[in-house]
C-alpha positions in Angstrom: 65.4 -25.9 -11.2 64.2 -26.4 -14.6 61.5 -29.4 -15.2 60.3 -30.4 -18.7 57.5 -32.9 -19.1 57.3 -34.9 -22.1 53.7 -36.3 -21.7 50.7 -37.6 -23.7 47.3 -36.2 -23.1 46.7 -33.3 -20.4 44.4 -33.5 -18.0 42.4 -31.2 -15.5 44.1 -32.9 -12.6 47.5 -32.7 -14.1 47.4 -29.1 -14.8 45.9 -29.0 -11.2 49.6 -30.6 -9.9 51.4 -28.6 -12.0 49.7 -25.5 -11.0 50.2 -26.4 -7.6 53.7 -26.7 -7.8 54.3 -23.3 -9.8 52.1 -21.6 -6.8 54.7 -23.6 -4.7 57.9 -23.1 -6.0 58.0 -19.7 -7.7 61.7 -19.6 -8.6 61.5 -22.8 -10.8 60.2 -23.4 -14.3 58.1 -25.7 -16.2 57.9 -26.9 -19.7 55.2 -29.1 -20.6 55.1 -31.0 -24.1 52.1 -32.8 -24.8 50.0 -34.3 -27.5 47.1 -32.1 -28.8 43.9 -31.9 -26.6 42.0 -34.6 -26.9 38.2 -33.9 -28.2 36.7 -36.9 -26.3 38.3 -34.7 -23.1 38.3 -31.1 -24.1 39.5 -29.7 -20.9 40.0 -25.9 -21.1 43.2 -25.0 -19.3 44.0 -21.6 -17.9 47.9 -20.2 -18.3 49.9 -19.6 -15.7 53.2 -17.6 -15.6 55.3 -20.7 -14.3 54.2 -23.2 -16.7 54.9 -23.2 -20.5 53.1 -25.6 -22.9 53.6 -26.5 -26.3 51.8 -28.5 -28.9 54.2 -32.0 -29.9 52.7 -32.1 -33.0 53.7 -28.4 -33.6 57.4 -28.5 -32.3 58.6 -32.1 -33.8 61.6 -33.4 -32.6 64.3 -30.7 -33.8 61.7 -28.2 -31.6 61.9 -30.4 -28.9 65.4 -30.8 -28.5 65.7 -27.0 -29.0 63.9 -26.5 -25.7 65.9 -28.7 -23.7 69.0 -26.5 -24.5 67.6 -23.3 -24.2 65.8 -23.7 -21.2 68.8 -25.1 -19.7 66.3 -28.1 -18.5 67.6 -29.8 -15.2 65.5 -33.0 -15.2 62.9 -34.6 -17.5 60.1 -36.6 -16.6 58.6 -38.8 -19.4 54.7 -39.8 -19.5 54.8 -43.2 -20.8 57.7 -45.2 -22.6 55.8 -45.7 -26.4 56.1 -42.4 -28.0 58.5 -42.6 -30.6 60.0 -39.0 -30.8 60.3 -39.0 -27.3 62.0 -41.8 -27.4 64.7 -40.7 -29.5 65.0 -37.4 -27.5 65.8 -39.6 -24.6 68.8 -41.5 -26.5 70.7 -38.2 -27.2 70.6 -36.6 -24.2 74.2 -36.9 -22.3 74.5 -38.0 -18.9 73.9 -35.7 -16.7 70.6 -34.9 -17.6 68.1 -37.7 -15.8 64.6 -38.9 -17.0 62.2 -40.2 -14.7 59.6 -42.8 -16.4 56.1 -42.4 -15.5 53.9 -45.1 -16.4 50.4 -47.0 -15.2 50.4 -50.0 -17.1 49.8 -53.1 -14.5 52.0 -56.3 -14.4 49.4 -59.3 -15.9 51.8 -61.5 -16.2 51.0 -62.3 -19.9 53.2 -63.8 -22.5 53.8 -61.0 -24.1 55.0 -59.1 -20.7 57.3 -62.1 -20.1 59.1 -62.1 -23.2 59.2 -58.1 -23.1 60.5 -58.4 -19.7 64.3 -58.6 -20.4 64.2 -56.2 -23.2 62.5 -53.6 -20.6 65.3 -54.5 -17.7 67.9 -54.0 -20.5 66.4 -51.1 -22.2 64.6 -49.1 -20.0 67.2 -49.2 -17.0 69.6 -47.7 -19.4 67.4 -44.5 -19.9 65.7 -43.9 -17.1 66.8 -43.1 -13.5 63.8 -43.7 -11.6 60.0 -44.5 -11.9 56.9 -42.5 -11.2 54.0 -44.6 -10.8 50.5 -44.1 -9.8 50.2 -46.5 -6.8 51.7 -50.1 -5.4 50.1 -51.9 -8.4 52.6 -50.0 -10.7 55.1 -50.0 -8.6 55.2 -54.1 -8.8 55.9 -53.5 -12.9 58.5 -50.8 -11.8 60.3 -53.7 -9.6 60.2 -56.4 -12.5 61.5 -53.9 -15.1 64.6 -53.8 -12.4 64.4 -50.3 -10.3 65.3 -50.6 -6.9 62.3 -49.9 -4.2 64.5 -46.3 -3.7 64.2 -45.3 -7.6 60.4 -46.1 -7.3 58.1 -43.3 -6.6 54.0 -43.3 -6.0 51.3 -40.6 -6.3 51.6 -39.6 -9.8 48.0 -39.1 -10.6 47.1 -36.6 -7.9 44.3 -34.0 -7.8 43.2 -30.9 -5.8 41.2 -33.1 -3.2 40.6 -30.6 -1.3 38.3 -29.0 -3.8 36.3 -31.9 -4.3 36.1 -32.4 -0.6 34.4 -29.4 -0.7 32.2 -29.7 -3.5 31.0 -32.8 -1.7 30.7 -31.5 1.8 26.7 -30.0 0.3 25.5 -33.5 -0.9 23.1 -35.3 0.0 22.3 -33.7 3.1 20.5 -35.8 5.9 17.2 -37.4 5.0 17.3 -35.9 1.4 18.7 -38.7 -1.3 18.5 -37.6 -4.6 18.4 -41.3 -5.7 21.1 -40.8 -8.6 23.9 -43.0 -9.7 26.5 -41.3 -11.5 29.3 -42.2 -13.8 32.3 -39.6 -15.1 33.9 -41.7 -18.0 34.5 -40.7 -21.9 31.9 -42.3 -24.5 34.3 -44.8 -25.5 34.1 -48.6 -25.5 36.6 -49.6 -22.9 34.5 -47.7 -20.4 31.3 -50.0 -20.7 28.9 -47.8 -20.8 26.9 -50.4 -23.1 27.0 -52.8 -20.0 26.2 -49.9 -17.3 23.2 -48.7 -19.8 21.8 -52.6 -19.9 22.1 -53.3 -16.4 20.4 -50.3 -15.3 17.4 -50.4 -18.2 17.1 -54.1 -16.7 17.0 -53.2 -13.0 14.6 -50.7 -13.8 12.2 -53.6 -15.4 12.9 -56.3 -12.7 13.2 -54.4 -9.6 11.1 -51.3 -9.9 12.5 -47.7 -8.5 12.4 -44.3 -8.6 16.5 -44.1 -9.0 18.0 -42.7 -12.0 21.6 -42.8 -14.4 23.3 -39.6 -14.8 26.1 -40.0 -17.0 28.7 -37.1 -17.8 31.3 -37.2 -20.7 31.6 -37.5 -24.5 33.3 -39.4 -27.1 33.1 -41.4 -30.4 30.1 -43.4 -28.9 28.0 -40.4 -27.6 25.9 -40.3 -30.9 24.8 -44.2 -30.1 24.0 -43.8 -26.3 21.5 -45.3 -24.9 17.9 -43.4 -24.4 15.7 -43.8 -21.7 13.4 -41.5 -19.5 15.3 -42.2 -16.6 19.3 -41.9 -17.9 20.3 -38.6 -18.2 23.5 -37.8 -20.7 24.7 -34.5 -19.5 28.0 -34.5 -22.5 31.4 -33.1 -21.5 31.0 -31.0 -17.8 34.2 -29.2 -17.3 35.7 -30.0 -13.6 35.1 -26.4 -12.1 31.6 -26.5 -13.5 30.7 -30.4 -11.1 29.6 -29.0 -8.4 25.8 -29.0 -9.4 26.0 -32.3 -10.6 27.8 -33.6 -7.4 25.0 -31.6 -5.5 22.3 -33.8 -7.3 23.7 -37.4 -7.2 24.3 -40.4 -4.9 27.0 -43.2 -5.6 29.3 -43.2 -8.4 29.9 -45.8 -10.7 33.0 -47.0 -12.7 32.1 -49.7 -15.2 35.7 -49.8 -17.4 36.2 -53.3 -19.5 39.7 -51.6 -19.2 41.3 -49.0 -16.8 44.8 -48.7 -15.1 44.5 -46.5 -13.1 41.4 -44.5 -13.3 41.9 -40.9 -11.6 38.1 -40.1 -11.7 38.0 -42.6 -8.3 39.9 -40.5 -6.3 37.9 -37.4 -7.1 34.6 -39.1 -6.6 36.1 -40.6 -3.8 37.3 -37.4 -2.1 33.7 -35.5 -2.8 32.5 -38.5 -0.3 31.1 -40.8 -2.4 29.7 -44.5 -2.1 31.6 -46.4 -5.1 30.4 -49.1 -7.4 33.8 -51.0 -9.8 34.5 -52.9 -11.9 37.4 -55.1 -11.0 39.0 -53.5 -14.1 39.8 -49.9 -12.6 43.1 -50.3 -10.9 42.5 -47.2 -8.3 39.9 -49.2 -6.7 42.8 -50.6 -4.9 43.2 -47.5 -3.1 39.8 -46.1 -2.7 37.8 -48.6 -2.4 37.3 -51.1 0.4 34.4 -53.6 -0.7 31.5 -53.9 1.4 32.7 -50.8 3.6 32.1 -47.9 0.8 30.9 -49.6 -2.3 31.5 -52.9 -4.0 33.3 -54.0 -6.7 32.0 -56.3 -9.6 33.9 -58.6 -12.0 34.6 -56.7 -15.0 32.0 -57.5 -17.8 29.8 -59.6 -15.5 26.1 -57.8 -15.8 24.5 -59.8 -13.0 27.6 -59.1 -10.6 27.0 -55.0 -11.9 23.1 -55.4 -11.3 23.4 -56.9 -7.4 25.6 -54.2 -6.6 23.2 -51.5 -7.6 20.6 -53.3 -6.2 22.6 -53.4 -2.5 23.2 -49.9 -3.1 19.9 -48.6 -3.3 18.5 -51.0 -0.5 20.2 -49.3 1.9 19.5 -47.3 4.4 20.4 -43.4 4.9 22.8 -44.2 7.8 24.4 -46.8 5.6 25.3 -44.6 2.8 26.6 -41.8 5.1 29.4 -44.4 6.5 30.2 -45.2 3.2 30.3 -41.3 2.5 33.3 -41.0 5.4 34.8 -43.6 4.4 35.5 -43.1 1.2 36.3 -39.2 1.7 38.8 -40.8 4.1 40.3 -42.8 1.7 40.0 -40.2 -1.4 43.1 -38.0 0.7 45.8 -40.9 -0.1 47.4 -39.1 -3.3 46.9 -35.3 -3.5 48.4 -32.3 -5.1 50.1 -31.4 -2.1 52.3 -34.5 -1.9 52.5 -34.6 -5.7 54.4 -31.5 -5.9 56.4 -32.8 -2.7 57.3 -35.5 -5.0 58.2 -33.5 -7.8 60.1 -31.5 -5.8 62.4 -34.7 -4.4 62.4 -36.1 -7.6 64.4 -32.7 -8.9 66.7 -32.7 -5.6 67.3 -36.3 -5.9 67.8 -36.3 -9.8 68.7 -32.9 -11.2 71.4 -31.7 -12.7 73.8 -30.5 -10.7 75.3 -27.4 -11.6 
């Protein structure tokens, strides 16, 4: 079976799945078209024998659609229904090839969602055969847009929990908190680091502790960050090179104006972590259970942020180690494993039959 992904932006846990499912499956193949790697995310990527990539911007459509036919492609699985090439790859393809639509945009119920909505069922339905979505929030959308609870499929964002498990199996060991909040998240605005970087400074002033920010990531706001003895900016950390930083830290923290999905949960999740949200980060509907391993706070609301952190570090060692189990519990739900599972239906179900 031949797979070709047309997708946006790689990342480590996506080349993690894929990986996975080349290990897996030996005698298929994939081909993976994405956009160029993004600088506010340079993930370095390591080849493997099953899994081809090539640059979109390099190939263009007339490369795109020469891969299809000389890779004798079986079934295609789309990242995302706004690219515009892509798009019109997906309109000249004949019948027997299927496309699955993977998406994570949520259903808001806006204006412009409802007057989009009959264009999507008309449209959309046409192209695509079934939807890959990241969890049940999604798969709502999916339902509107008019596939059938059989066409919809869950786990798309997966990772290699298992590793992270791991990694997090060696922190904080009993009796020894490194008093550290962490947050994984590109220097960009939608993340709120502006409100993460008040609220802390604040708490630092109004409720005095020895507790301290460690923030890991880059991005077009990296050169304004906030400074401040006790907020550490450690840039871009590449995902094999965490385990230090998970070693040295406490509860993570997620403060996204704006976030669909937000895979970072999960992994933070998995390595055992207490969890501070925003109400904005859609995978908090998975992996985290308010008040049991973290709390969630309304998206923008300082105060709401500030009481959180607060109740976090009030409590007591035995308290954050329940938290700990619970959300490595709950950080299993999607994983490589079943992602390549998926895949591997998806192909069965949806391939060309030859």
């Amino acid at each position: 079976m031949n797979y070709l992904f047309l997708y946006t932006e790689l990342a480590g846990y996506t080349v993690t799945c894929l990986q996975k499912f080349a290990e897996t499956y030996p005698g298929d193949s994939i081909h993976v078209i994405h956009y160029p790697v993004n600088p506010e995310a340079p993930f370095q990527f390591q080849p493997h024998p099953g899994i081809h990539y090539y640059d979109r911007d390099v190939l263009g459509m007339e490369g795109i659609y020469e891969i299809i036919n000389k890779q004798n492609i079986d079934i295609v699985i789309v990242s995302g229904w706004s690219d515009k090439i892509y798009n019109k790859i997906i309109r000249m393809f004949d019948r027997n090839l299927s496309v699955v639509l993977c998406f994570d945009n949520l259903w808001k119920g806006t204006l412009r969602q409802l007057l989009l909505l009959p264009f999507a069922r008309y449209y959309l339905r046409r192209l695509y055969s079934a939807a890959w979505v990241p969890g049940d929030i999604q798969a709502d959308f999916a339902e509107k847009i008019g596939f059938g609870a059989e066409e919809i499929y869950t786990g798309f964002y997966a990772t290699d929990t298992g590793k992270f498990r791991k990694m997090g199996m060696s922190r904080i060991p009993e009796g020894k908190r490194r008093r550290r909040f962490l947050c994984v998240a590109r220097y960009i605005p939608e993340k709120g680091y502006d409100l993460l970087w008040k609220a802390f400074i604040e708490l630092k002033k109004e409720y005095p502790n020895d507790w301290e920010l460690w923030c890991a990531g880059t991005g077009v706001l990296y050169d304004r960050r906030t400074l401040h003895p006790d907020i550490k900016h450690l840039g871009f950390v590449q995902p094999q090179e965490m385990g230090p930083v998970i070693e040295q830290t406490d509860v993570f923290v997620l403060t996204s104006y704006s976030e669909p999905w937000g895979m970072v949960v999960q992994e933070y999740a998995a390595a055992g972590y207490p969890l501070i949200l925003s109400s904005a980060v859609g995978s908090g509907t998975v992996f985290l259970r308010p008040g049991e391993n973290g709390f969630v706070f309304d998206s923008g609301n300082k105060e709401e942020l500030k009481e959180a952190m607060i109740r976090t570090m009030k409590m007591s060692e035995s308290e954050l180690q329940k938290m700990s189990a619970i959300s490595a519990e709950l950080g299993m739900a999607y994983d490589a494993v079943n992602w390549v599972k998926t895949l591997k239906q998806l192909g069965t179900n949806y391939g060309r039959k030859r």
